[in-house]
ZAGUBA-998294 format. One record per residue (C-alpha): residue in one letter; y, z, x; residue number from 1. Coordinates in pm, 1 decimal, always signed. Example, Ala and Ser with C-alpha at 12.3 -4.5 7.8 and 13.67 -1.06 7.14 Angstrom:
code=a	py=-450.0	pz=+780.0	px=+1230.0	pos=1
code=s	py=-106.0	pz=+714.0	px=+1367.0	pos=2
REM end
This chain:
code=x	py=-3532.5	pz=+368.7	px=-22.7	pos=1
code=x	py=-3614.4	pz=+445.2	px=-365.0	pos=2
code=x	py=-3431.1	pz=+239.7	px=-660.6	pos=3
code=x	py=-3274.5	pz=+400.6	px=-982.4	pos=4
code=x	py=-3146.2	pz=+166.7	px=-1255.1	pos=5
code=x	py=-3105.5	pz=+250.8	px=-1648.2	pos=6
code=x	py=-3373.6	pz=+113.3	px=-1902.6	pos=7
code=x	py=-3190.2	pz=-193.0	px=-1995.5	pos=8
code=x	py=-3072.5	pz=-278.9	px=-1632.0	pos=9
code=x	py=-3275.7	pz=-577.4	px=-1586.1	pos=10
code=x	py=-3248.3	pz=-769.5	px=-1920.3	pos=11
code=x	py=-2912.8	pz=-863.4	px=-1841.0	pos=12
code=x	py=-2750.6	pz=-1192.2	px=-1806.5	pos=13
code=x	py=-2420.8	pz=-1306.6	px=-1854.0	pos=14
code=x	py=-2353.5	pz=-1498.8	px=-2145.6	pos=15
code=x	py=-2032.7	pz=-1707.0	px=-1962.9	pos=16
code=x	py=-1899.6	pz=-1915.7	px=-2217.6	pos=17
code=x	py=-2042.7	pz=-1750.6	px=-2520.0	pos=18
code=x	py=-1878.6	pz=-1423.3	px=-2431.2	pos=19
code=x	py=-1544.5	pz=-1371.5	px=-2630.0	pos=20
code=x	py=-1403.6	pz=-1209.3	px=-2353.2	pos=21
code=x	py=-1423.2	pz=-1306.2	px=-1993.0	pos=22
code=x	py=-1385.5	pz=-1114.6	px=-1652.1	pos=23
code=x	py=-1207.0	pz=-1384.0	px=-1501.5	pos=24
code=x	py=-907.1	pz=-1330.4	px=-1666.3	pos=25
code=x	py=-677.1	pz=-965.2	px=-1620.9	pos=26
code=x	py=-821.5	pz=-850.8	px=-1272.7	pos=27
code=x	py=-700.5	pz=-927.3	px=-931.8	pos=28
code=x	py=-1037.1	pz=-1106.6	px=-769.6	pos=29
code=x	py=-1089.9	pz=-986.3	px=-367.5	pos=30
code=x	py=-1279.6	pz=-1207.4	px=-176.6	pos=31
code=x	py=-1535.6	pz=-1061.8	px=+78.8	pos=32
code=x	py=-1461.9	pz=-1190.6	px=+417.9	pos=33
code=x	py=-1792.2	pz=-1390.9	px=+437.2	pos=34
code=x	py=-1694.5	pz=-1614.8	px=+113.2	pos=35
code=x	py=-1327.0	pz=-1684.4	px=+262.8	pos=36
code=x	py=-1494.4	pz=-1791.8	px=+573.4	pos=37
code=x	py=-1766.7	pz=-2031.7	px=+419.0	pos=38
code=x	py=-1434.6	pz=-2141.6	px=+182.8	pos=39
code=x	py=-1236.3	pz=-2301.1	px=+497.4	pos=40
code=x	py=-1548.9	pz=-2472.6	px=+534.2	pos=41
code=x	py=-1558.8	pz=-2660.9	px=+251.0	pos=42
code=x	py=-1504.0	pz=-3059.6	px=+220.3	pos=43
code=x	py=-1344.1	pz=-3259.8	px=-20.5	pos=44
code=x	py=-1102.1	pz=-3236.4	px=-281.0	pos=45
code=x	py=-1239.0	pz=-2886.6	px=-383.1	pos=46
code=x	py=-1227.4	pz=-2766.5	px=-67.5	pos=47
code=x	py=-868.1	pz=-2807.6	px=-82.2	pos=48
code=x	py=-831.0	pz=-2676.0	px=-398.6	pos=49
code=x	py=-1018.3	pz=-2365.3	px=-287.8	pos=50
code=x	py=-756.4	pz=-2304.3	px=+47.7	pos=51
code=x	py=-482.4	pz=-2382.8	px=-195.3	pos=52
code=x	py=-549.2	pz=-2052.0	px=-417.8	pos=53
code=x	py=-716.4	pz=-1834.6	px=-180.3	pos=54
code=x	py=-434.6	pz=-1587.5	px=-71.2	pos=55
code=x	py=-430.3	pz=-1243.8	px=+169.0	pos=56
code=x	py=-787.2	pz=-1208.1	px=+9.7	pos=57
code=x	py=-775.8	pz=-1264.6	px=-295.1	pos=58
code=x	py=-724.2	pz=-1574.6	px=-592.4	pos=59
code=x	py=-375.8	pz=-1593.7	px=-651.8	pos=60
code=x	py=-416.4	pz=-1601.8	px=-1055.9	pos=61
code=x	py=-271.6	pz=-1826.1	px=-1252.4	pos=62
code=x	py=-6.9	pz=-1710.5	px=-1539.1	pos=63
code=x	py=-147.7	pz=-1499.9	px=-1774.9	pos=64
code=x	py=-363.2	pz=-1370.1	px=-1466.4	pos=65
code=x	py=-605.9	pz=-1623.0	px=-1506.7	pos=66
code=x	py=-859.7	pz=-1703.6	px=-1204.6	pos=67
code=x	py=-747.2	pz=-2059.0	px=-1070.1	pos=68
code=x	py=-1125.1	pz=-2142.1	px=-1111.5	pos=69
code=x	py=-1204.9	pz=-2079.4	px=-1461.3	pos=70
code=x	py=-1234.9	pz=-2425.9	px=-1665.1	pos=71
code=x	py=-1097.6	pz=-2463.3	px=-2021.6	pos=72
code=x	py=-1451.7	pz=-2343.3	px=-2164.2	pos=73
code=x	py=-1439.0	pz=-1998.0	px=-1934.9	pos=74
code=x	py=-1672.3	pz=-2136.3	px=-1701.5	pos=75
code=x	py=-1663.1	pz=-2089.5	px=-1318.8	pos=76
code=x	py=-1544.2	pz=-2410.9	px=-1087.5	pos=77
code=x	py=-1698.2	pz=-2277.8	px=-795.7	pos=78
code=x	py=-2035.6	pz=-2231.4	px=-913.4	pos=79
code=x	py=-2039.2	pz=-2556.3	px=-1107.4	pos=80
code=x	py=-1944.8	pz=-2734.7	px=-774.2	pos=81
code=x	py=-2060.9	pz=-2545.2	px=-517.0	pos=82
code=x	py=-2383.5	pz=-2317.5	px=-709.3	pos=83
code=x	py=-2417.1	pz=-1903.1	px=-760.1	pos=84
code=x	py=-2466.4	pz=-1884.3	px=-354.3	pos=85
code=x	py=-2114.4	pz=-1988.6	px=-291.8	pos=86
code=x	py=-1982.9	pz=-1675.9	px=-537.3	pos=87
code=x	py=-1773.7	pz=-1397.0	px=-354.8	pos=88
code=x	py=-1940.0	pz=-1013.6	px=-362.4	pos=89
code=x	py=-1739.3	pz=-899.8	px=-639.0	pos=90
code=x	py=-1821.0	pz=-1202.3	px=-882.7	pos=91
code=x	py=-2181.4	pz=-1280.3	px=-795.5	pos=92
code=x	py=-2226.5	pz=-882.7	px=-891.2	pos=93
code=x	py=-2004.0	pz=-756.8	px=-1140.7	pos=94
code=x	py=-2054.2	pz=-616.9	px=-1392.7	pos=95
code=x	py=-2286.3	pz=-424.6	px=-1158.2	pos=96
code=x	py=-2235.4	pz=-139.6	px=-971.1	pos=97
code=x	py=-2451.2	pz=+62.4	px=-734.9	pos=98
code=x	py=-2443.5	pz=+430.9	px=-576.9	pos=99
code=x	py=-2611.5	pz=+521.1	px=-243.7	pos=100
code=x	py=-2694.6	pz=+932.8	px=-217.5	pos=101
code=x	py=-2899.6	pz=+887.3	px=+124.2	pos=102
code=x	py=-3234.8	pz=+752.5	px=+52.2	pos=103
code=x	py=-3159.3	pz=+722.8	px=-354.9	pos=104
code=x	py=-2938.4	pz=+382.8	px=-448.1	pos=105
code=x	py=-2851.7	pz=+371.2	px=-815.7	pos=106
code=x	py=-2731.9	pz=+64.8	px=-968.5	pos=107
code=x	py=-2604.1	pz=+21.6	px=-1338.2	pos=108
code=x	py=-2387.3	pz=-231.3	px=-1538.0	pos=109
code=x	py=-2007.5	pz=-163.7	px=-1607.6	pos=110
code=x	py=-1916.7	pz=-99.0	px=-1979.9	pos=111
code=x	py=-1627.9	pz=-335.5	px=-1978.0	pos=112
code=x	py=-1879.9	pz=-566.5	px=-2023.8	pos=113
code=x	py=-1980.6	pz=-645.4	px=-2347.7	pos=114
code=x	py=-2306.4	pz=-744.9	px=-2306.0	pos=115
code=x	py=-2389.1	pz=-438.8	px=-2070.9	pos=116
code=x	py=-2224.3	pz=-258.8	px=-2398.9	pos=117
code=x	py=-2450.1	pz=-428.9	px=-2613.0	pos=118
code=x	py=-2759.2	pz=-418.8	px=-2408.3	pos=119
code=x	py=-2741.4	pz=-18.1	px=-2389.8	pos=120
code=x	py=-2690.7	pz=+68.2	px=-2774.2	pos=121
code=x	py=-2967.2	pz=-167.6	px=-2870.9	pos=122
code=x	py=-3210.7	pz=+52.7	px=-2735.9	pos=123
code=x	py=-3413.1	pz=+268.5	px=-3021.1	pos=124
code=x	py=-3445.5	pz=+559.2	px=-2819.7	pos=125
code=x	py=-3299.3	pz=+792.0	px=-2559.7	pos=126
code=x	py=-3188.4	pz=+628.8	px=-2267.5	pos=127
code=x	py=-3404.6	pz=+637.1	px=-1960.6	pos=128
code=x	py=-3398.2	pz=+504.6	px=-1616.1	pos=129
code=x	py=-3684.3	pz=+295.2	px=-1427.6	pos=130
code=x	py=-3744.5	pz=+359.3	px=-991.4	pos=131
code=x	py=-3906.8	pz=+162.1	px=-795.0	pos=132
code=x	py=-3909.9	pz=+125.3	px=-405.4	pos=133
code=x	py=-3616.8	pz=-147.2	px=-242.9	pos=134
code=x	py=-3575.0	pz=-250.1	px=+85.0	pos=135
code=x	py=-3167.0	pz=-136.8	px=+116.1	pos=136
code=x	py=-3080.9	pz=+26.7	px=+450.4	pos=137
code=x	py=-3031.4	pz=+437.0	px=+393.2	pos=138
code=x	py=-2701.3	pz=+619.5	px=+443.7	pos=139
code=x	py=-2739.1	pz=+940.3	px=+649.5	pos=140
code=x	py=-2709.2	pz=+1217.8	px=+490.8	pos=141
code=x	py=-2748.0	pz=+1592.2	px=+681.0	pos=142
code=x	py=-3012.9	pz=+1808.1	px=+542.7	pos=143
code=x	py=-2751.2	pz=+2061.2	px=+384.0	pos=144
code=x	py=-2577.2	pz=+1751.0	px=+168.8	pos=145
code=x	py=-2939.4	pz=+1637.5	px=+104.2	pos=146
code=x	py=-2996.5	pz=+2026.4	px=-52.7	pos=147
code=x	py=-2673.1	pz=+2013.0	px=-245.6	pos=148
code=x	py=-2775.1	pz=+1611.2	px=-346.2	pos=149
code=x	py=-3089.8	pz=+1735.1	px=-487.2	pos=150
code=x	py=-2897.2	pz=+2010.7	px=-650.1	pos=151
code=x	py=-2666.6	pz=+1754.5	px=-821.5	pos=152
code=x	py=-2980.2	pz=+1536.7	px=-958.1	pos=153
code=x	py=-3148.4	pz=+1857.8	px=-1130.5	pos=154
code=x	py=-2824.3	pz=+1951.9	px=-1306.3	pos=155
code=x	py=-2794.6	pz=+1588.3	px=-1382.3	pos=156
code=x	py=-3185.6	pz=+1567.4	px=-1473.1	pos=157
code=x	py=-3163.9	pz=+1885.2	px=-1711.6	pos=158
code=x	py=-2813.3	pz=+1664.7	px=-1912.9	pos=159
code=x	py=-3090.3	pz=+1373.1	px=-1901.4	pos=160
code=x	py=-3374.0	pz=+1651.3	px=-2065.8	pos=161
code=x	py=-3173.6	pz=+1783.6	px=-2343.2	pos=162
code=x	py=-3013.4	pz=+1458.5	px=-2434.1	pos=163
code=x	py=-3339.3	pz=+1275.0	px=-2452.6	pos=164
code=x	py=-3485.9	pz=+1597.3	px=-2661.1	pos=165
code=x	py=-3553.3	pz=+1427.9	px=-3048.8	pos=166
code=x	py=-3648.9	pz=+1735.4	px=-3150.6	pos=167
code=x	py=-3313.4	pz=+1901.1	px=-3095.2	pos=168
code=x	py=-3050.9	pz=+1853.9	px=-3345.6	pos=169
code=x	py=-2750.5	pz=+1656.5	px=-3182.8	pos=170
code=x	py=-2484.2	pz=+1896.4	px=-3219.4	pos=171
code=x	py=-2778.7	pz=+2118.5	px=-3037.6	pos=172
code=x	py=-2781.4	pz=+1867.5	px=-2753.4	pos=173
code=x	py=-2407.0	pz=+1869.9	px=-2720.9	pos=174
code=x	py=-2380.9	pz=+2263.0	px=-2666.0	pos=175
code=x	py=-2668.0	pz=+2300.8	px=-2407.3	pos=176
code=x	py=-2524.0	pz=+2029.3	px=-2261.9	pos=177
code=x	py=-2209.5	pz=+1981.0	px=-2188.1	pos=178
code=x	py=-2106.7	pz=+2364.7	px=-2382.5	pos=179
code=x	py=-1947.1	pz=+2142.8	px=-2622.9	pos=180
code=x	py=-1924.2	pz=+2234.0	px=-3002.6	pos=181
code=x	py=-1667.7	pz=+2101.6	px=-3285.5	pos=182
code=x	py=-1418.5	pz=+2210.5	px=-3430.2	pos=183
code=x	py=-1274.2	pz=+2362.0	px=-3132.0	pos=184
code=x	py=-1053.5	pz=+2651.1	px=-3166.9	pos=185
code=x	py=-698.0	pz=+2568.7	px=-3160.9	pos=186
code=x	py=-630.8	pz=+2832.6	px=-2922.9	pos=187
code=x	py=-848.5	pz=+2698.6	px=-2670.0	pos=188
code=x	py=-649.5	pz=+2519.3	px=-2391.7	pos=189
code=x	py=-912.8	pz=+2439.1	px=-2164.5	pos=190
code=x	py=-1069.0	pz=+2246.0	px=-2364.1	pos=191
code=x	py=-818.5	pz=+2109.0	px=-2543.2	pos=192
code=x	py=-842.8	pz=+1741.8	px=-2454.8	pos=193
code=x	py=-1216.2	pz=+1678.6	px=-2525.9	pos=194
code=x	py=-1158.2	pz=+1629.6	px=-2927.7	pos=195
code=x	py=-796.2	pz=+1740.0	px=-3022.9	pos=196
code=x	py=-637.8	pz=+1410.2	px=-3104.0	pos=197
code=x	py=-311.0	pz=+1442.4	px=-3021.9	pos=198
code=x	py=-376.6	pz=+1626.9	px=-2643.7	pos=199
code=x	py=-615.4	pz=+1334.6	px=-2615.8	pos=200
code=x	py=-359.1	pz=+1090.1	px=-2708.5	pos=201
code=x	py=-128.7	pz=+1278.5	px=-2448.6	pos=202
code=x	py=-379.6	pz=+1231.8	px=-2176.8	pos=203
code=x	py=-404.9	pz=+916.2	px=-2234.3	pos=204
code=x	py=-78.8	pz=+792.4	px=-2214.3	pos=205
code=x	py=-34.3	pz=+930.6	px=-1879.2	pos=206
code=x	py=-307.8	pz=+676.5	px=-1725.4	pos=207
code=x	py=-153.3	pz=+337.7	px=-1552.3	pos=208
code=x	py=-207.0	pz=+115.2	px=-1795.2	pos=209
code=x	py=-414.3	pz=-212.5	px=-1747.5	pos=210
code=x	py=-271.1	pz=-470.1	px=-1902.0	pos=211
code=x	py=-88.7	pz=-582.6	px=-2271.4	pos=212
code=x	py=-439.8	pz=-499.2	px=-2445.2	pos=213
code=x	py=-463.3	pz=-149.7	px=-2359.1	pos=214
code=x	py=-90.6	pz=-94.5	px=-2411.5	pos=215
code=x	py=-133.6	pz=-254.4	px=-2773.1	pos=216
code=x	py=-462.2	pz=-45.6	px=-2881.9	pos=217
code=x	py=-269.4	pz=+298.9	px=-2744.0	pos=218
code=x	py=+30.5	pz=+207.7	px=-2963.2	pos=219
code=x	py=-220.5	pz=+181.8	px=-3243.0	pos=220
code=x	py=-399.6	pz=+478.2	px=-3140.4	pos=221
code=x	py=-15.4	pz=+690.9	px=-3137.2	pos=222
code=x	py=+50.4	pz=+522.8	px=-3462.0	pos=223
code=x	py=-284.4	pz=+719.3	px=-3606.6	pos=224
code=x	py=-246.9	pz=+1023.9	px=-3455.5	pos=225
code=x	py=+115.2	pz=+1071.6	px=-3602.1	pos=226
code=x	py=+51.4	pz=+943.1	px=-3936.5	pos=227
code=x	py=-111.0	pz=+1264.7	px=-3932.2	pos=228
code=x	py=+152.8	pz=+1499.6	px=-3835.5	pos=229
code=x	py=+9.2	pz=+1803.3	px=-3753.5	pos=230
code=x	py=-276.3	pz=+1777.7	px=-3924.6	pos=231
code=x	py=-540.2	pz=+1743.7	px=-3656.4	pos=232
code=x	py=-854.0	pz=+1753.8	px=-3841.6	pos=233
code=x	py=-744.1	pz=+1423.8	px=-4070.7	pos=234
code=x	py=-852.4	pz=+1230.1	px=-3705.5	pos=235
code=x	py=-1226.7	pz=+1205.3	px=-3763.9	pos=236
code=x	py=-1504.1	pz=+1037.3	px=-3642.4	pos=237
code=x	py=-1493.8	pz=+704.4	px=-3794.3	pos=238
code=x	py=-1874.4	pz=+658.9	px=-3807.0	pos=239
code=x	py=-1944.2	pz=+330.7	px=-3598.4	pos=240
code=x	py=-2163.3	pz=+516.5	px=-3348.5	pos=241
code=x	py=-2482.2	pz=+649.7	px=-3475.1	pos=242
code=x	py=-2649.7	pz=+912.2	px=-3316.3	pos=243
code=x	py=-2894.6	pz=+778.7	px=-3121.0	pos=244
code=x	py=-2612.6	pz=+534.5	px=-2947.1	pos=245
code=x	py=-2374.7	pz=+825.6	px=-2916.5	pos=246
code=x	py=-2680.2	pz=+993.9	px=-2690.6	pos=247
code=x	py=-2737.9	pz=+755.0	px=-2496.2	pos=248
code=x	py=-2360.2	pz=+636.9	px=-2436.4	pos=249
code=x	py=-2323.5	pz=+1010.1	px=-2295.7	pos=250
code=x	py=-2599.9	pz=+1007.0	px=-2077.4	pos=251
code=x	py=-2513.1	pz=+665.8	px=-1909.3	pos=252
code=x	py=-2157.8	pz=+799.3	px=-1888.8	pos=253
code=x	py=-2321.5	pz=+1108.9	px=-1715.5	pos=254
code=x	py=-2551.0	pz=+873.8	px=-1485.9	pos=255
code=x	py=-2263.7	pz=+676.7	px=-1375.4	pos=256
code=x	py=-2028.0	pz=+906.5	px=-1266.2	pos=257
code=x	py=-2143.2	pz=+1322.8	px=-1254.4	pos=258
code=x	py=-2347.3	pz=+1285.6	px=-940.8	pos=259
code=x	py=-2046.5	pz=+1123.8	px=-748.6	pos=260
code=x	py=-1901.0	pz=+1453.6	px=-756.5	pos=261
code=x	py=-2126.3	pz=+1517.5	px=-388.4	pos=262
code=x	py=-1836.4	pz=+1328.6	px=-263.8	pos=263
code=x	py=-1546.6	pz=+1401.4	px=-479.0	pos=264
code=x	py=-1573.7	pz=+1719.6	px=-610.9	pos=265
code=x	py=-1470.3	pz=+1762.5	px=-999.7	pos=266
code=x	py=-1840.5	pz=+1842.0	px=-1128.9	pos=267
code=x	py=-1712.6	pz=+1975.9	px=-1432.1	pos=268
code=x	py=-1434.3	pz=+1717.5	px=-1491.3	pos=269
code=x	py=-1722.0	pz=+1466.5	px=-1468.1	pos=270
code=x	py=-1956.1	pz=+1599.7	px=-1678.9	pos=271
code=x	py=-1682.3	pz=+1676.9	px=-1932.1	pos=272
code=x	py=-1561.0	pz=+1325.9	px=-1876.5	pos=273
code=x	py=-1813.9	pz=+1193.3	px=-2090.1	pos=274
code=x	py=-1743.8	pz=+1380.4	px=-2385.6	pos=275
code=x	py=-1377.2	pz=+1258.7	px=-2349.7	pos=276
code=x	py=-1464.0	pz=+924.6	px=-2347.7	pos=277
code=x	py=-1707.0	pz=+974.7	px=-2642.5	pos=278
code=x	py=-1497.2	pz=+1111.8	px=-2839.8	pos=279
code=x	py=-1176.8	pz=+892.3	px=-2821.3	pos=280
code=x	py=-1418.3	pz=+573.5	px=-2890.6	pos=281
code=x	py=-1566.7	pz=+757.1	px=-3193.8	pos=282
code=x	py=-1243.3	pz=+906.2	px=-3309.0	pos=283
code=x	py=-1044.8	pz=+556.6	px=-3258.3	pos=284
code=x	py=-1286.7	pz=+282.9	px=-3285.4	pos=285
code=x	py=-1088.7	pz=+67.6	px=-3498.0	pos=286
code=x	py=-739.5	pz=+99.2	px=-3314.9	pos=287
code=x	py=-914.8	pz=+78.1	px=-2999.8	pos=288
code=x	py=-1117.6	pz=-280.6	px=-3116.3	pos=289
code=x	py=-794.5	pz=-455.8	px=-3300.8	pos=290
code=x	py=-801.7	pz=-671.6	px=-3585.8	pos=291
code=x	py=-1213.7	pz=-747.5	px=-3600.6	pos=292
code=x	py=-1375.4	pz=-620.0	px=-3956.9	pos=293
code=x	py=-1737.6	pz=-694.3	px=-3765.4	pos=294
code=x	py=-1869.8	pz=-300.9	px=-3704.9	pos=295
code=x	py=-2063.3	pz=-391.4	px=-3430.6	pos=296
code=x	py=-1810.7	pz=-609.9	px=-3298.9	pos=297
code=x	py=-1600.6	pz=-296.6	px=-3329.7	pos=298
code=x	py=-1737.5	pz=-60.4	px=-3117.8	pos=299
code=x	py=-1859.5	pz=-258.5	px=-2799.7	pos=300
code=x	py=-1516.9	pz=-361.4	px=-2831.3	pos=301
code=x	py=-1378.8	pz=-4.4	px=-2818.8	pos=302
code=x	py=-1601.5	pz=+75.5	px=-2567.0	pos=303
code=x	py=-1499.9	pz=-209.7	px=-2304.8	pos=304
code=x	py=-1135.4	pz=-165.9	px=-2332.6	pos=305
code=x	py=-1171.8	pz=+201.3	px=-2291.4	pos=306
code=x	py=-1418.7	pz=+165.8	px=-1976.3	pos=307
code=x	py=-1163.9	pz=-120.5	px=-1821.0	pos=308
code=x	py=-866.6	pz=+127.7	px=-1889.8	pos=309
code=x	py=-1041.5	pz=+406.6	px=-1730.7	pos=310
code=x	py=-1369.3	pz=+334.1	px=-1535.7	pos=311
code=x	py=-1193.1	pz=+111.0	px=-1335.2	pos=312
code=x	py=-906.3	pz=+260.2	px=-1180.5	pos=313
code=x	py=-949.4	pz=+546.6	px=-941.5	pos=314
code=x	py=-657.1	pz=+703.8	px=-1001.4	pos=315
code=x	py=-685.9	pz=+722.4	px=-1406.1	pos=316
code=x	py=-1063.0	pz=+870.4	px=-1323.6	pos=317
code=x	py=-905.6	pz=+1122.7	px=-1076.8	pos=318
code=x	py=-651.2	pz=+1243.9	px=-1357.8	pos=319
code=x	py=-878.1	pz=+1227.0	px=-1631.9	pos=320
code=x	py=-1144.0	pz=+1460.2	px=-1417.0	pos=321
code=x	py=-907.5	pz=+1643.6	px=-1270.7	pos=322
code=x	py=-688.9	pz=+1734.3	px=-1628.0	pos=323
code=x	py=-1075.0	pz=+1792.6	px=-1750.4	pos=324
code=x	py=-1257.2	pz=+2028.5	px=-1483.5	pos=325
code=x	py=-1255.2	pz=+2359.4	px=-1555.5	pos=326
REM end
């Protein structure tokens, strides 16, 4: 099978304690039926601690929804006491996240981490992506989904091309594209919701919210858009993201989720997904990050609440795509 991961896939670690946020904290933890097995197992007082806050699957979270298991410093109990091996699926891997399109697995880190944030706008060029051969089993795909597969990497490939092009000017790169120029016509309804603040705003008040972070930063993000009235060009970009990191945020958006439309359908809604997402980061950076005066503090903080409120919820990725495919 052949590997695909992005350019900065393998330099990352988790920073556990040193992080300011942590992913133990907010998310409802499943636990693969493997680690709940090997949990019964275990002696001691730990052991019992471990049957006392395993429940139908998952950790049953402590107020505040934080993991049983996480010490005072943010650090994990079970791999202090028991080691990495004795981690369920979803926290020896996460932020990771992986693809299989037949023979092709693709594997990339979640932005809702901040170091996977931090990792891809460090880079100081276009964003590329490294293969290499791995020993995963296949899924079967018949030769016609192979065809359209293959059809759904070159469109993908020639968003990769352009983007990576330094000798196109960006707003260049942005028409060929994705057919995306600014200022949009107010007339046009389509696409509406790719960089007119308020239908933005609209959009995204319809997704199920996360959790009291989210719901604080879209309050802010309201706030801005009608201290405006009806003034939509007063909501700018705020200039945290420069160019080069705005290119390669849009093609890692595009690598994570445009081919999955072999499966799901919404090709354009994907495609134009990453524009959306773009452009509410760049146009609310500061409401989206809270109090913090640190710029690049600022935006990998936009960009991690805004991939936990979306990229992680099926059903606000099926309205977004869905309220975006034309």
């Amino acid at each position: 099978m052949i590997l695909r991961k992005p350019d900065f896939y393998d330099y990352f670690k988790c920073t556990a304690s040193k992080c300011t946020d942590t992913c133990c904290i907010g998310w409802e933890i499943d636990i693969d039926t493997a680690s709940q097995e090997a949990y019964r197992k275990v002696a001691g007082i730990f052991g019992d601690k471990l049957r006392l806050n395993v429940e139908d699957g998952h950790f049953k979270l402590l107020p505040h929804d934080r993991c049983p298991f996480l010490d005072k410093d943010n650090l994990c109990e079970i791999y202090r006491n028991l080691g990495e091996c004795a981690l369920c699926d979803i926290c020896r891997e996460h932020p990771r996240f992986v693809e299989v399109y037949g023979d092709i697995m693709e594997r990339g880190l979640g932005l809702c981490c901040e170091e996977a944030a931090r990792l891809l706008f460090q880079g100081s060029g276009p964003l590329t992506f490294v293969t290499e051969e791995c020993d995963e089993p296949e899924d079967e795909l018949g030769e016609d989904d192979i065809e359209i597969r293959n059809q759904v990497f070159y469109e993908r490939e020639t968003i990769f091309n352009i983007l990576a092009d330094t000798r196109k000017p960006f707003g260049n790169k942005l028409y060929e594209a994705f057919g995306y120029t600014e200022p949009i016509d107010s007339d046009s309804k389509s696409i509406a919701p790719l960089n007119r603040a308020r239908q933005m705003v609209e959009l995204l008040a319809q997704t199920e919210s996360f959790g009291t972070a989210w719901d604080n930063a879209l309050t802010r993000i309201k706030a801005s858009v009608d201290a405006t009235a009806n003034d939509t060009t007063a909501i700018c970009d705020q200039g945290y993201f420069s160019k080069n990191e705005s290119t390669r945020l849009l093609a890692y958006l595009v690598y994570r989720h445009y081919a999955k439309c072999l499966f799901e359908g919404h090709a354009d809604g994907k495609r134009n997904f990453a524009i959306f997402f773009w452009n509410v980061a760049r146009f609310f950076t500061r409401e989206l990050a809270g109090s913090t005066t640190d710029s690049v503090i600022a935006k990998i903080n936009a960009i991690k609440i805004l991939s936990r409120q979306l990229e992680y919820s099926e059903e606000n990725m099926d309205l977004i795509e869905t309220a975006l495919d034309e």
